[in-house]
N, C-alpha and C positions, 0 to 999 in steps of 0.2 A: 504494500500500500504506500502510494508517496502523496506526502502531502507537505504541500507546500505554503507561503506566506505570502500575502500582497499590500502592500502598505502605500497606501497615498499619500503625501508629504504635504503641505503650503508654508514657509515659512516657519517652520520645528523652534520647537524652544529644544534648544540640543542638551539640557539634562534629561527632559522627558524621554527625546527621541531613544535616547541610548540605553535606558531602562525600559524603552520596550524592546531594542533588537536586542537586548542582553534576554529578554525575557522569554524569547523565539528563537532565536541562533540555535541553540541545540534540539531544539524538538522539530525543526522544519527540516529538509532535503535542499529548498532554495527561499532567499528571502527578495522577493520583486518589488522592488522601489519605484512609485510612480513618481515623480514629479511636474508638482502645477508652476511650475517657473517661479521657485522659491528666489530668494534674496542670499541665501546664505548657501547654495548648491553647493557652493570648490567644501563646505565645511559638513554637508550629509557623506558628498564622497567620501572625506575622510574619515568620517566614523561608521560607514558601511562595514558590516559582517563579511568577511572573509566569503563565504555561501549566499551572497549576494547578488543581481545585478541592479545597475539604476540605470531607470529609462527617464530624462530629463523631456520635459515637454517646451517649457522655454516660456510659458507663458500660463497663465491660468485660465484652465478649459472648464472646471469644476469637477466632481466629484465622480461621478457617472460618467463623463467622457474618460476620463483617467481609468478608474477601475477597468472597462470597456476593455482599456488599451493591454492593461495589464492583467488581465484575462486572458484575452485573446494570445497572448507569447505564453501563460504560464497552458495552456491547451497545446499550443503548437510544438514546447517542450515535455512535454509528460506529465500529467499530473493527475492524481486519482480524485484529489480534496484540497481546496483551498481556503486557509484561512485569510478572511477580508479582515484587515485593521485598519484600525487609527493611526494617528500619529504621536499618539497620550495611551496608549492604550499597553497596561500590563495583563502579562497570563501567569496561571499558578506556572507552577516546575513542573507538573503532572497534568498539565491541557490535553496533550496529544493522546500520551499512553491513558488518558479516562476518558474520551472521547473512541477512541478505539474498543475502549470495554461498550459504551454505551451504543457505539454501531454494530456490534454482534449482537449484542442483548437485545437488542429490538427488533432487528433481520427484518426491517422494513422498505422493501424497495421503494417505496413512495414517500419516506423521507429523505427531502430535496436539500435541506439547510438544519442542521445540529447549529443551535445555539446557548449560549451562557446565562446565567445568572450575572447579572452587569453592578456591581458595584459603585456608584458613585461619589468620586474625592469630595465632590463641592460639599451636597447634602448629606451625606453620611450614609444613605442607606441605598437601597437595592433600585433599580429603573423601572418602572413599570413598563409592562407590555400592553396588547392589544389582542382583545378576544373580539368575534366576531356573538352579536347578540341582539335576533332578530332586525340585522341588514346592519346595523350599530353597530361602532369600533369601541368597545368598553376600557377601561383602561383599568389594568391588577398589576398590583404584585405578585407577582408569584411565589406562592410558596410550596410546590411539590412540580414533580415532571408534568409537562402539559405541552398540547399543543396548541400554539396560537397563530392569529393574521398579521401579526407586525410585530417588528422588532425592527431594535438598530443593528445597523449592517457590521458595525466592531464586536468582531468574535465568531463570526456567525464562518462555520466551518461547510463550505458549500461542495454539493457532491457534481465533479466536474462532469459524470455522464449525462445527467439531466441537464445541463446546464445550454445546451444548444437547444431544446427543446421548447425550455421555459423563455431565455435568451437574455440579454442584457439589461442592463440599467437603460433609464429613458432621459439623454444627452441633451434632452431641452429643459429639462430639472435641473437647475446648477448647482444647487447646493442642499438646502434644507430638501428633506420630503422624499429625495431620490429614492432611500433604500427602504423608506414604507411602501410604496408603491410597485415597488420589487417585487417585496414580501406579498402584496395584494395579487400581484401578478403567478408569483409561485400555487397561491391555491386558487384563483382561477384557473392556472390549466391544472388543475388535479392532484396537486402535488401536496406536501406535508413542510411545515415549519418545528421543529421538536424542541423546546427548551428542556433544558440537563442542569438540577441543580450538584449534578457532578464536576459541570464546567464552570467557573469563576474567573470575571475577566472586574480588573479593576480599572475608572473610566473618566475622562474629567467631562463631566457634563455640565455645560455653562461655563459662563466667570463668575457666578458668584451667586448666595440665592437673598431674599426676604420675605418677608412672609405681608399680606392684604387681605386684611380680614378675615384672619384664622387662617387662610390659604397660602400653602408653600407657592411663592414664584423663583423662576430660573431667571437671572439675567443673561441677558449675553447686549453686543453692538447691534447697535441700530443697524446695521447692515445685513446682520443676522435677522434680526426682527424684519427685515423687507422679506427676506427670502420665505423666512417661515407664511406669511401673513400671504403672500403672491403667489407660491407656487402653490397651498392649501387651497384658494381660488381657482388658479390653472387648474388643478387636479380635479377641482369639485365639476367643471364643466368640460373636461376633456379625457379622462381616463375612464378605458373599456372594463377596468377592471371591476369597479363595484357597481352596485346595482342604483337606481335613481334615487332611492330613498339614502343610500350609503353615500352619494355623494353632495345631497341635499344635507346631512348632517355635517360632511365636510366642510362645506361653505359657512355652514351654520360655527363649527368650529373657527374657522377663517376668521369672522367678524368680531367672535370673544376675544380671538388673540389680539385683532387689532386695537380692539376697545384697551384692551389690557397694556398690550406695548404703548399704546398713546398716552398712557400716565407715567410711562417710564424713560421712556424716549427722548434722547435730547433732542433729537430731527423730528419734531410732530410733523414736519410736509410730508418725509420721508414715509410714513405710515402712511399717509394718504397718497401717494405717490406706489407703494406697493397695492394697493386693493385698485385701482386705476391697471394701474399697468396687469393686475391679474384677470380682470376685466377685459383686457385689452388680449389678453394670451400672449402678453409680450413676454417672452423667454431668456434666456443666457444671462451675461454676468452682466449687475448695472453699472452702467455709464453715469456718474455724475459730470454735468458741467461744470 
């Protein structure tokens, strides 16, 4: 069985980066380094793994065109499993060899993506996922094996046979959203997502949290906050994958974030400027003037 790593890069804060390839260098066969035309390239070369290679892009195509890229070379050289990462993203010591236990143990041909229990630095606790609940994306914690409709894409051990089948990320998603939509994608064609609280990935999600009226929130940039609020829109009036009431919810999610991001926002245009341009189906990375 060879399984391999793919890690997408932008910009690495090089302590993080190097505690995650400390964290995979021994459990992988290769570790594939995408790069979105970071700033600090001449300094990932030099901290790549021995069992690496880096594919520099030269510029920032987002998330889903990267991954794409770096799929497509880890298929054309061998690969049974690929583990998709972050660039923040630590694995226990024993990912692979329990991940291996947990694909015998289940001798499921129609599980497509083995995923982790996700850890998060900021909040302290575990990431919730997405069950599917009368057309509804539910959001749990998880606390035992399950299988769910969404999950993020760091961790997420993907089985390289099905993977033509099911096919790639969707390259006009730039950033946020990409790898739910995936996930969406996966059990539309008929396929299985399996979370293993055998696997533990630890994860930085956000920069930072507070809490609004008894409610945990995630900060991140306003740049983030576009994407999120934009492509949730995109998604609610142009993906095949969920049904009209599932993407009527979507939209319907779309607007809370934005209500929500506009209290927190230093760019309030910019909020309104993402639900416009999601409206619009305008795609890729944003151009400020």
């Amino acid at each position: 069985m060879i399984i391999n790593a793919l890690i997408v890069t932008y910009n690495p804060e090089t302590e993080c980066l190097i505690r995650t390839f400390d964290s995979l260098k021994k459990q992988v066969s290769e570790i594939v380094i995408v790069d979105n035309g970071s700033k600090n390239l001449t300094e990932i070369e030099k901290l790549k793994p021995e069992n690496s290679v880096l594919i520099p892009l030269n510029d920032n195509f987002g998330n889903s065109y990267a991954s794409n890229r770096g799929f497509e070379y880890l298929q054309k050289n061998g690969s049974d499993f690929v583990i998709l990462s972050d660039q923040d993203t630590i694995y226990s010591d024993n990912y692979v060899e329990k991940f291996k236990e947990v694909f015998f143990q289940r001798n499921d041909a129609k599980i497509a993506v083995y995923a982790p229990f996700a850890f998060d630095d900021i909040s302290k606790e575990f990431l919730p996922v997405g069950i599917l609940v009368n057309n509804r994306i539910k959001e749990i914690v998880p606390q035992e094996d399950c299988f769910v409709f969404r999950t993020i894409a760091s961790g997420m051990i993907i089985n390289c046979k099905l993977f033509p089948e099911i096919g790639g990320w969707n390259e006009l998603v730039f950033v946020d959203v990409f790898d739910y939509e995936w996930c969406w994608k996966v059990n539309y064609k008929g396929y299985k997502i399996f979370v293993s609280s055998d696997l533990k990935i630890s994860h930085k999600f956000g920069d930072k949290i507070t809490y609004l009226l008894g409610k945990r929130i995630i900060l991140r940039s306003d740049i983030r906050y576009y994407y999120i609020i934009k492509n949730h829109i995109y998604l609610s009036l142009t993906t095949k994958y969920l049904s009209r009431k599932g993407r009527f919810f979507i939209f319907i999610f779309a607007m809370k974030c934005f209500a929500g991001f506009l209290f927190f926002a230093k760019n309030k245009a910019l909020m309104f400027r993402a639900v416009i341009d999601g409206l619009r189906l305008k795609t890729g990375k944003l151009v400020l003037n």
